[in-house]
MIGUSE-610674 format. One record per atom (N, C-alpha, C): atom name; x, y, z; chain. Coordinates in Angstrom, 1 decimal, decimal comma, padded with zeros to 4 digits. Layout:
<node 'CA' <X Y Z> 'A'>;
...
//
This chain:
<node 'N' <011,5 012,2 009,8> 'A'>;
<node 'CA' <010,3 012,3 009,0> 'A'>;
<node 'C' <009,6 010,9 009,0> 'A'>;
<node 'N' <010,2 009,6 008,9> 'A'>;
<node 'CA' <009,4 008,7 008,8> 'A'>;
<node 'C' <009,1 008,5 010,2> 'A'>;
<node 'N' <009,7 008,8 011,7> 'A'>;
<node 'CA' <008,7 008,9 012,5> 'A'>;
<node 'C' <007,2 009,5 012,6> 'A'>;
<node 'N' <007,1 010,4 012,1> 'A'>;
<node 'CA' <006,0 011,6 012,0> 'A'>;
<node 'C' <005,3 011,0 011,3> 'A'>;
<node 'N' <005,8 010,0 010,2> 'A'>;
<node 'CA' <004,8 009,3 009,0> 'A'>;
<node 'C' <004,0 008,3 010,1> 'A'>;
<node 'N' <004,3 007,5 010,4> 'A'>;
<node 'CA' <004,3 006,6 011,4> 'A'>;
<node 'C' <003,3 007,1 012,9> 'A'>;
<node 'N' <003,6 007,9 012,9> 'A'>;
<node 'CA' <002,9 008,3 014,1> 'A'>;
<node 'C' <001,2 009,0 013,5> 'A'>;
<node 'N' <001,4 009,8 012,3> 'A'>;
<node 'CA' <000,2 010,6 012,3> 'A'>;
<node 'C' <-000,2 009,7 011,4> 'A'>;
<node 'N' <000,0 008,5 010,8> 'A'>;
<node 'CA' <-000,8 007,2 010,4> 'A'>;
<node 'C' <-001,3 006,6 011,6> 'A'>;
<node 'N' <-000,7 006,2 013,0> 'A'>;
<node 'CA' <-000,9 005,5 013,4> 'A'>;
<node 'C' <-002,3 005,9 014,5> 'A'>;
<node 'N' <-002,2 007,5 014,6> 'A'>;
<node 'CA' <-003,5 008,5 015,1> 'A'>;
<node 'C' <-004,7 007,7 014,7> 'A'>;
<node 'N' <-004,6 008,4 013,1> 'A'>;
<node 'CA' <-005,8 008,1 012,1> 'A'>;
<node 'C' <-006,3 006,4 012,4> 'A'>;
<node 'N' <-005,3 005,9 012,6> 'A'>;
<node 'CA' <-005,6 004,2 012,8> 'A'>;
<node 'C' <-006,1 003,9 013,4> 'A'>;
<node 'N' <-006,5 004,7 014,8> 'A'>;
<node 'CA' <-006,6 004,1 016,2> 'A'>;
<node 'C' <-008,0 004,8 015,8> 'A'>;
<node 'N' <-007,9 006,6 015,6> 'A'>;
<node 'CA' <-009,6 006,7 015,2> 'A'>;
<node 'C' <-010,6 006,1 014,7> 'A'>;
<node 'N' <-010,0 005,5 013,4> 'A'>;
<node 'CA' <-010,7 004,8 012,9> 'A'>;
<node 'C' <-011,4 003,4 013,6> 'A'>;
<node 'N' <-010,1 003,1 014,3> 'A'>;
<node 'CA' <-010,7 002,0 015,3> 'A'>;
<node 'C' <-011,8 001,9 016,4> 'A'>;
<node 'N' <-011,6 003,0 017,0> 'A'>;
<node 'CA' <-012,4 003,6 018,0> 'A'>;
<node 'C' <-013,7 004,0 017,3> 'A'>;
<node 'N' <-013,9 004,6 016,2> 'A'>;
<node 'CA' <-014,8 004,6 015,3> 'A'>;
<node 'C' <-015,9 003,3 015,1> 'A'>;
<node 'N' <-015,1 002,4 014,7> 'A'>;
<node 'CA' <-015,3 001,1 014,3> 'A'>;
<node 'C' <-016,4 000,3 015,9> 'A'>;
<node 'N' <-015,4 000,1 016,7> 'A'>;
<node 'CA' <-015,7 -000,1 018,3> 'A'>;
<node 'C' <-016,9 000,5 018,7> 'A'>;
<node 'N' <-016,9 002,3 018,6> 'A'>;
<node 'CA' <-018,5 002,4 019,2> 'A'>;
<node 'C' <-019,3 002,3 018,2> 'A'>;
<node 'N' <-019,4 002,1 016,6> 'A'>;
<node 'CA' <-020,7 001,9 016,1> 'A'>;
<node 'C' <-020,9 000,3 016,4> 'A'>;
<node 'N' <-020,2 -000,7 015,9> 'A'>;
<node 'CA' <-020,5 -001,7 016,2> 'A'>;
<node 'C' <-021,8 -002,6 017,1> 'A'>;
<node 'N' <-021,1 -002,2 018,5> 'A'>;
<node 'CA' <-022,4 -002,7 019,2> 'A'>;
<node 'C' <-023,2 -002,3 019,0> 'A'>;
<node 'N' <-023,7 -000,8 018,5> 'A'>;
<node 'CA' <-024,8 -000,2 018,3> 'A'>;
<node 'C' <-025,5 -000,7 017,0> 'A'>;
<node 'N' <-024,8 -001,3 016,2> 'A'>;
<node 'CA' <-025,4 -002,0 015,1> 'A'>;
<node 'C' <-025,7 -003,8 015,6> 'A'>;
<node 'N' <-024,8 -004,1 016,1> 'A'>;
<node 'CA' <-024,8 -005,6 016,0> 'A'>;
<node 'C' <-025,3 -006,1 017,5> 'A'>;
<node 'N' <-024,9 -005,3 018,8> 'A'>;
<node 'CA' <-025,2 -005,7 020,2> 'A'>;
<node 'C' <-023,9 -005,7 020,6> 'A'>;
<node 'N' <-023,9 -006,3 021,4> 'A'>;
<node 'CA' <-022,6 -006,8 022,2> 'A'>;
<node 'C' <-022,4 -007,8 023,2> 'A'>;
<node 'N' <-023,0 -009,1 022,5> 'A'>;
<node 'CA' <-023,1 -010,2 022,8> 'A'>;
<node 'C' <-021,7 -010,9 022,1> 'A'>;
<node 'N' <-021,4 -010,4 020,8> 'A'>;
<node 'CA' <-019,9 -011,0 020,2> 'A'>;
<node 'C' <-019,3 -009,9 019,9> 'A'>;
<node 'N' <-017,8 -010,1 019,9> 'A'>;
<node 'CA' <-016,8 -008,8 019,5> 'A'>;
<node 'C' <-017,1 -008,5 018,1> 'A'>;
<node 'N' <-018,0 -008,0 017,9> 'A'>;
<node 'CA' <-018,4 -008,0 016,1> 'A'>;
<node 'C' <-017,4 -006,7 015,6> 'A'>;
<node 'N' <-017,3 -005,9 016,3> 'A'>;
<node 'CA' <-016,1 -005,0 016,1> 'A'>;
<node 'C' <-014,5 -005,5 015,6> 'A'>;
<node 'N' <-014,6 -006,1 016,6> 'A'>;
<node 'CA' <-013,2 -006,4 016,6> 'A'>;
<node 'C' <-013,1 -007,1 015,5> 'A'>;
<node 'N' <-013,8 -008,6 014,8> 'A'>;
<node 'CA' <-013,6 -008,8 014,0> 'A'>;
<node 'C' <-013,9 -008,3 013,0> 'A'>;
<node 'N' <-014,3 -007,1 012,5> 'A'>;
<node 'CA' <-014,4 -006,7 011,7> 'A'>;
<node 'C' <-013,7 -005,8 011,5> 'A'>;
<node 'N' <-012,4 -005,1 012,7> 'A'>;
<node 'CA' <-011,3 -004,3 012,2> 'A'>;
<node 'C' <-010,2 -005,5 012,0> 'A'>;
<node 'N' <-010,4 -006,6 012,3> 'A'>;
<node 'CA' <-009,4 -007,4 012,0> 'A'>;
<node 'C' <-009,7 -008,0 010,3> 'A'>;
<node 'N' <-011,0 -008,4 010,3> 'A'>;
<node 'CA' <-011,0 -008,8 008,8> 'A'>;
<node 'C' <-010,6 -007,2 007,8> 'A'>;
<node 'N' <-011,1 -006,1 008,0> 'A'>;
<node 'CA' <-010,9 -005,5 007,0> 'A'>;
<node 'C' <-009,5 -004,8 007,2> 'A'>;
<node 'N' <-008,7 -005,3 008,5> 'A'>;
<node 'CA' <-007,2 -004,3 008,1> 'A'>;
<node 'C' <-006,6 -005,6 007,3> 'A'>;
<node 'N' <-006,9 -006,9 007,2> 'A'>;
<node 'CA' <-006,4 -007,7 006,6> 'A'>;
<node 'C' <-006,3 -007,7 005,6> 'A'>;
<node 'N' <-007,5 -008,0 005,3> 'A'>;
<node 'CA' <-007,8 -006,9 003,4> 'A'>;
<node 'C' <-006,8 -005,7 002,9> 'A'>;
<node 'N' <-007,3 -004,8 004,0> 'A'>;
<node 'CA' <-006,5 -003,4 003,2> 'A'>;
<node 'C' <-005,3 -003,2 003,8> 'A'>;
<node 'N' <-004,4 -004,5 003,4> 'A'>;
<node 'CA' <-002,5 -004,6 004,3> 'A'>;
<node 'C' <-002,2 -005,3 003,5> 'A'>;
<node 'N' <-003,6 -005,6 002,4> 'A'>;
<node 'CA' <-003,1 -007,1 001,1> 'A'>;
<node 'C' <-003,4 -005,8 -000,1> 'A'>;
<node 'N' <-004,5 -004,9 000,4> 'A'>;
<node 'CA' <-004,6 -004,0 -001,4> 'A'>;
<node 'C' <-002,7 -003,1 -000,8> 'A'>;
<node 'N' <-003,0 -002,5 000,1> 'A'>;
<node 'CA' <-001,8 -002,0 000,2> 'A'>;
<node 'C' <-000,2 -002,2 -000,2> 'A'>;
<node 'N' <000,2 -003,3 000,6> 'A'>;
<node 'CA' <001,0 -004,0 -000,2> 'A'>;
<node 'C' <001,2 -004,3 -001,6> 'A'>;
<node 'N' <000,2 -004,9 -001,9> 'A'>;
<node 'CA' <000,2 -005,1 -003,4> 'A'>;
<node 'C' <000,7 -003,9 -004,0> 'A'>;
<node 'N' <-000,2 -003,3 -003,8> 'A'>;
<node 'CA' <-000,1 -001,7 -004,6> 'A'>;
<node 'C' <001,4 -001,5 -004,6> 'A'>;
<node 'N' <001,8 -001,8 -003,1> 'A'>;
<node 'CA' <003,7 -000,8 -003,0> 'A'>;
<node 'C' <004,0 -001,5 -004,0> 'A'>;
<node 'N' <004,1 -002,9 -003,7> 'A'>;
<node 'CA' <005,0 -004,0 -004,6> 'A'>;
<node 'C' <005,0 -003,8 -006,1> 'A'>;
<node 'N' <003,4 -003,6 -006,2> 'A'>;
<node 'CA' <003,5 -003,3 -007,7> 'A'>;
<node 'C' <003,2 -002,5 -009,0> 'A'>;
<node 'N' <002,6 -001,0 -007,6> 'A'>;
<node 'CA' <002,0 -000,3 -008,6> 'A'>;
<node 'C' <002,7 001,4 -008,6> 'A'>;
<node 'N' <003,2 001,3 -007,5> 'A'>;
<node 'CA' <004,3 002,7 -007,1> 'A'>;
<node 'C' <005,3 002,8 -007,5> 'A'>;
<node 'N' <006,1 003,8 -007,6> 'A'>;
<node 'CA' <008,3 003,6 -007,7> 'A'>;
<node 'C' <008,4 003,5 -006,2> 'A'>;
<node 'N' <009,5 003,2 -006,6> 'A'>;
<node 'CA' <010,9 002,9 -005,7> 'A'>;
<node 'C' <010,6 004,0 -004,4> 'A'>;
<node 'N' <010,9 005,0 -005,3> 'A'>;
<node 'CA' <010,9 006,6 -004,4> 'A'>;
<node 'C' <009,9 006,9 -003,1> 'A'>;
<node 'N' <008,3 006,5 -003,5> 'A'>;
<node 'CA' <007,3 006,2 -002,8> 'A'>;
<node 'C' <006,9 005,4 -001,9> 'A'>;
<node 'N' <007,6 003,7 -002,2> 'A'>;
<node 'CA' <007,5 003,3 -001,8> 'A'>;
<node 'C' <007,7 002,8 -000,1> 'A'>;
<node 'N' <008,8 003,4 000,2> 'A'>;
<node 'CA' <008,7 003,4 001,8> 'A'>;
<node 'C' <008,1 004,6 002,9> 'A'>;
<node 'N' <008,0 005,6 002,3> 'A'>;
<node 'CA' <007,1 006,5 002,8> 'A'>;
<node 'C' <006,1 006,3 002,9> 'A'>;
<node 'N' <005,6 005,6 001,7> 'A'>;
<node 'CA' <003,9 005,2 001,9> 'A'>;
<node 'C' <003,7 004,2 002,8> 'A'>;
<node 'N' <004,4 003,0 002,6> 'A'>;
<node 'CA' <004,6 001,6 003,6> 'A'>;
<node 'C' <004,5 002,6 004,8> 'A'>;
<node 'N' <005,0 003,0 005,5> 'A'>;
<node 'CA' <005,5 003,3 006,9> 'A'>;
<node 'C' <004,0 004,5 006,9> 'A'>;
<node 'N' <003,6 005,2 006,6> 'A'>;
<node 'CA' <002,2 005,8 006,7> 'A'>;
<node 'C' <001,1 005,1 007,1> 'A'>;
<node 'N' <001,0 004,1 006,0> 'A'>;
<node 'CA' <000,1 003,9 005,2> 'A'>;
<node 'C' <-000,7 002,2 006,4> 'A'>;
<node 'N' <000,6 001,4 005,9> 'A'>;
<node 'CA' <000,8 000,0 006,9> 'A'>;
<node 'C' <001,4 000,0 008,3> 'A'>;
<node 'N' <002,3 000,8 008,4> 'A'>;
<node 'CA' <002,8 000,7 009,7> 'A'>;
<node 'C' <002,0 001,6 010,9> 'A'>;
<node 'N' <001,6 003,0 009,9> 'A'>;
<node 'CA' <001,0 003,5 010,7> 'A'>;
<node 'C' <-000,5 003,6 010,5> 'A'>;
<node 'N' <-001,4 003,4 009,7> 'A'>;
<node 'CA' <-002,9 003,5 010,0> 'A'>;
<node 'C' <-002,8 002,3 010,1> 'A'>;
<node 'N' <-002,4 001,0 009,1> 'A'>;
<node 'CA' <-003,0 -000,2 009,6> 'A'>;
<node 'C' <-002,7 -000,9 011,0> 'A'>;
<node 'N' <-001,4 -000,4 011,6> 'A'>;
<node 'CA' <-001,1 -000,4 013,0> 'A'>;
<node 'C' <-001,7 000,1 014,2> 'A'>;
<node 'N' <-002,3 001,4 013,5> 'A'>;
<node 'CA' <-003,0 001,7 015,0> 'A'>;
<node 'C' <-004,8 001,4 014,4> 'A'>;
<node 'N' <-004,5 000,7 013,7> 'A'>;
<node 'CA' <-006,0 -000,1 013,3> 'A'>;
<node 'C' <-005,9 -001,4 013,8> 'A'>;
<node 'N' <-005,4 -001,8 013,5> 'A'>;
<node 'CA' <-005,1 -003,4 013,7> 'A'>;
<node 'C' <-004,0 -003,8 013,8> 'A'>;
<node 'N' <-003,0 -004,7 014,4> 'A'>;
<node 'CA' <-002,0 -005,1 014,3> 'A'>;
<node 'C' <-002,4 -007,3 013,7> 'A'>;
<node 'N' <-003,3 -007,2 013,8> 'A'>;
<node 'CA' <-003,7 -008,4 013,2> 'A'>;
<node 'C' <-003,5 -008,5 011,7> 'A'>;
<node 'N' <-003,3 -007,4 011,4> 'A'>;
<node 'CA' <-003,3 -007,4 009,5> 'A'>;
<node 'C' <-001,6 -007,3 009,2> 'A'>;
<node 'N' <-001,2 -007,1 009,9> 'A'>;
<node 'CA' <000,4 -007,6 009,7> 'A'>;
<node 'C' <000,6 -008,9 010,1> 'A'>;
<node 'N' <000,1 -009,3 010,8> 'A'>;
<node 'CA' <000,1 -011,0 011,7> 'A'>;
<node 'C' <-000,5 -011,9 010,6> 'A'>;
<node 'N' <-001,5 -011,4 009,6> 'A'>;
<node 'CA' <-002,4 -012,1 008,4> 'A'>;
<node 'C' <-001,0 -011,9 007,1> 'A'>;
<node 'N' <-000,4 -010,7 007,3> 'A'>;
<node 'CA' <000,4 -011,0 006,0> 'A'>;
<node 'C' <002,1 -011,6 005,8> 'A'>;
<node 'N' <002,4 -011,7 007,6> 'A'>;
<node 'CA' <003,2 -012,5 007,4> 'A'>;
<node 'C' <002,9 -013,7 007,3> 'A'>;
<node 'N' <002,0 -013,9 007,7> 'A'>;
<node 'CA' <001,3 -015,6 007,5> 'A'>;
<node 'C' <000,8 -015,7 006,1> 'A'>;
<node 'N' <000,3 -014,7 005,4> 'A'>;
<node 'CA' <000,4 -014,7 004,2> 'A'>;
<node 'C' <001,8 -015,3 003,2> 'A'>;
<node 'N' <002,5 -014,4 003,6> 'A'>;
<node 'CA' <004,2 -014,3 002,7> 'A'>;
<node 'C' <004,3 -015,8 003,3> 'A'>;
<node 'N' <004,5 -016,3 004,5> 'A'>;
<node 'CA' <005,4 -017,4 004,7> 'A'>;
<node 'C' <004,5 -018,6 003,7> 'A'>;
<node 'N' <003,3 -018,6 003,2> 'A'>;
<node 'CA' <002,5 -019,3 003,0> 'A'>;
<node 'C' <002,9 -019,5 001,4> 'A'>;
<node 'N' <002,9 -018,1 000,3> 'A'>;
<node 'CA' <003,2 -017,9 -000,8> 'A'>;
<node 'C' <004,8 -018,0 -001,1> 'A'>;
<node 'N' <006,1 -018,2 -000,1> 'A'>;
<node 'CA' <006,9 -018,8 -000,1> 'A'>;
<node 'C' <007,4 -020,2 -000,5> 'A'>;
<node 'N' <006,2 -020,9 000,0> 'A'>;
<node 'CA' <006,1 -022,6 000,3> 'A'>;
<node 'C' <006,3 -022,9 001,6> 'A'>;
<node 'N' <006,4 -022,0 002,7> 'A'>;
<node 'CA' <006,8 -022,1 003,7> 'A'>;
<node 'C' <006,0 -023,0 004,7> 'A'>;
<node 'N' <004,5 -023,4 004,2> 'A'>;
<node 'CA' <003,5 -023,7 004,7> 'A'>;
<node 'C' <003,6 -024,4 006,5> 'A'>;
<node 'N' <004,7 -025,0 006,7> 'A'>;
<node 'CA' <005,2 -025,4 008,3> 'A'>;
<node 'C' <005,2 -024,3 009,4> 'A'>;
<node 'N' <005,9 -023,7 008,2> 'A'>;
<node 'CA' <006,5 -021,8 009,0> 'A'>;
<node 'C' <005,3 -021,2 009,2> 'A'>;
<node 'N' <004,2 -021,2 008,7> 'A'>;
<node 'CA' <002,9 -020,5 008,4> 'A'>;
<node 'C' <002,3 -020,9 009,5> 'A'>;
<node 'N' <002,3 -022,3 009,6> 'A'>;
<node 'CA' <001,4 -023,1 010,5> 'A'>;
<node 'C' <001,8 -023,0 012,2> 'A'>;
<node 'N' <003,1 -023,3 012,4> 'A'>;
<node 'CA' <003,8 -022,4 013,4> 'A'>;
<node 'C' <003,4 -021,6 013,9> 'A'>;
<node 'N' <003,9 -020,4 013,2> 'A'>;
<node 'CA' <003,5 -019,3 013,0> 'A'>;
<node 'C' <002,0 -018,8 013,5> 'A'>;
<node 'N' <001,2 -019,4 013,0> 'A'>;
<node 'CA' <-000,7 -019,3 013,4> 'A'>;
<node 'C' <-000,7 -019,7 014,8> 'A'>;
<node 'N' <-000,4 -020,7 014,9> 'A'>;
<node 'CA' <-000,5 -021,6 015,8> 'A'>;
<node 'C' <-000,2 -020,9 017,2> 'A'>;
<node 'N' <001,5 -020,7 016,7> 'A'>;
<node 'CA' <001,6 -020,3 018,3> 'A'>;
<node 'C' <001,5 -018,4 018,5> 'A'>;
<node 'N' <001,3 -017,9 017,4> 'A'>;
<node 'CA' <001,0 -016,5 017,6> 'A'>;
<node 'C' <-000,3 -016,4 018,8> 'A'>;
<node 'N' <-000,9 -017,6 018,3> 'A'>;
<node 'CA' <-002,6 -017,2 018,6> 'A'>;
<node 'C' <-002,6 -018,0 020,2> 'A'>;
<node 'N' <-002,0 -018,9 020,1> 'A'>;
<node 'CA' <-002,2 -019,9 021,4> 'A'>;
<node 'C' <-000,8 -019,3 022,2> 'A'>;
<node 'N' <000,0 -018,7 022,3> 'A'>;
<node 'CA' <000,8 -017,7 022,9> 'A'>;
<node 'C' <000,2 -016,8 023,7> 'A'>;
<node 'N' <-000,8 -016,1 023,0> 'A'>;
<node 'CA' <-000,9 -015,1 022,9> 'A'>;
<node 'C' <-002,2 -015,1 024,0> 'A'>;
<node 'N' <-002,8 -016,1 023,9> 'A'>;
<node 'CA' <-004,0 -016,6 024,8> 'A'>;
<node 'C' <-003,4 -016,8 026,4> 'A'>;
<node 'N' <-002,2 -017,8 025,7> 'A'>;
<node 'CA' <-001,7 -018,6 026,8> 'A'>;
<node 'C' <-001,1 -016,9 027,5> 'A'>;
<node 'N' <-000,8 -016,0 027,3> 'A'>;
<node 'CA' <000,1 -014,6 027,8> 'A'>;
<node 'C' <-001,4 -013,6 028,3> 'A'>;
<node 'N' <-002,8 -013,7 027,6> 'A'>;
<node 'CA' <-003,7 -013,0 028,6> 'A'>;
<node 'C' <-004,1 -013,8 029,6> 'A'>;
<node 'N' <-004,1 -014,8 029,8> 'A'>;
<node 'CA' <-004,3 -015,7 030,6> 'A'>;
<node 'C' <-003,7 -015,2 031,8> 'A'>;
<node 'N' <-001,8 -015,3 031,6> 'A'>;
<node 'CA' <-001,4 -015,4 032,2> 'A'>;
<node 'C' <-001,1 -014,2 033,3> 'A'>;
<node 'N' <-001,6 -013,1 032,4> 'A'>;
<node 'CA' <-001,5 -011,4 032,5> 'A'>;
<node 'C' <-002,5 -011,6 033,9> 'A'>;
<node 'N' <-004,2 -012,2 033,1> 'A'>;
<node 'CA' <-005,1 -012,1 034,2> 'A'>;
<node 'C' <-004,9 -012,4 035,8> 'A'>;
<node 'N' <-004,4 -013,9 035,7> 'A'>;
<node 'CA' <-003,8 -014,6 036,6> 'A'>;
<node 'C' <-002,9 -013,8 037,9> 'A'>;
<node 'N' <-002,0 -012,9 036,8> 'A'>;
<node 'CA' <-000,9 -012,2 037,7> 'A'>;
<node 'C' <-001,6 -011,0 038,3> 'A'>;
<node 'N' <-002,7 -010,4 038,0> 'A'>;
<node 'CA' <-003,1 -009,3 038,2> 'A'>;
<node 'C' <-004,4 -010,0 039,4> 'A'>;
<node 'N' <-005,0 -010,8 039,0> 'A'>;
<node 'CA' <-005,9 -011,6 039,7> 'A'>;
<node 'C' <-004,9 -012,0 041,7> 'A'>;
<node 'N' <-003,7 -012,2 041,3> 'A'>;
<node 'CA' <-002,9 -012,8 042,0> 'A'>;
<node 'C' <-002,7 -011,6 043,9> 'A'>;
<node 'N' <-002,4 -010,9 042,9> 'A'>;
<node 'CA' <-002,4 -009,8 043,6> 'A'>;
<node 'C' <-003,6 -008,3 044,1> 'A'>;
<node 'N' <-004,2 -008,9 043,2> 'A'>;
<node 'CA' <-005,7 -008,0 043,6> 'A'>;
<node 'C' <-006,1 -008,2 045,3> 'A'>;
//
């Protein structure tokens, strides 16, 4: 069952995304990813009401059914940047501030450094 939670959250996620993706340019152009940031700022947001909510507004009982729907699967196939915002979140409200910074740092500069590298290899052999 919590696959199927997971999965038919993660449908809804991606529609919404895809949603998100073709009005955008049509609103804003397509000179900046104005889409993109804007499924990243708002899955960030709503992976912080979400959470909160499990942590502190649901039982026990609810609580991982919903998580796994709700975050794993719409906010996942919405964004995977809004989990990447709330672990950097937690490590932050920890005191972990180094781990955070780490963390930002090389998620993002990794992550650049790895399309880069994608390009390169595909470029290599074209």
């Amino acid at each position: 069952m919590n696959w199927l939670l997971v999965f038919v959250g993660a449908g809804l996620g991606g529609m919404l995304r895809h949603a998100v993706n073709v009005t955008a340019p049509r609103m804003i152009g397509t000179d900046f990813p104005g889409g993109t940031l804007a499924i990243n700022v708002l899955g960030s947001f709503l992976i912080g009401v979400f959470a909160g909510w499990l942590a502190f507004r649901i039982g026990e009982a609810w609580s991982l059914p919903a998580r796994l729907f709700a975050v794993t699967g719409i906010l996942g196939g919405f964004t995977t940047f809004s989990a990447f915002s709330l672990d950097a979140a937690v490590l932050i409200e920890r005191g972990e501030a180094w781990s955070a910074i780490a963390y930002v740092a090389g998620s993002v500069g990794l992550s650049l450094v790895a399309v880069f590298a994608g390009l390169a290899l595909i470029r290599a052999f074209a």
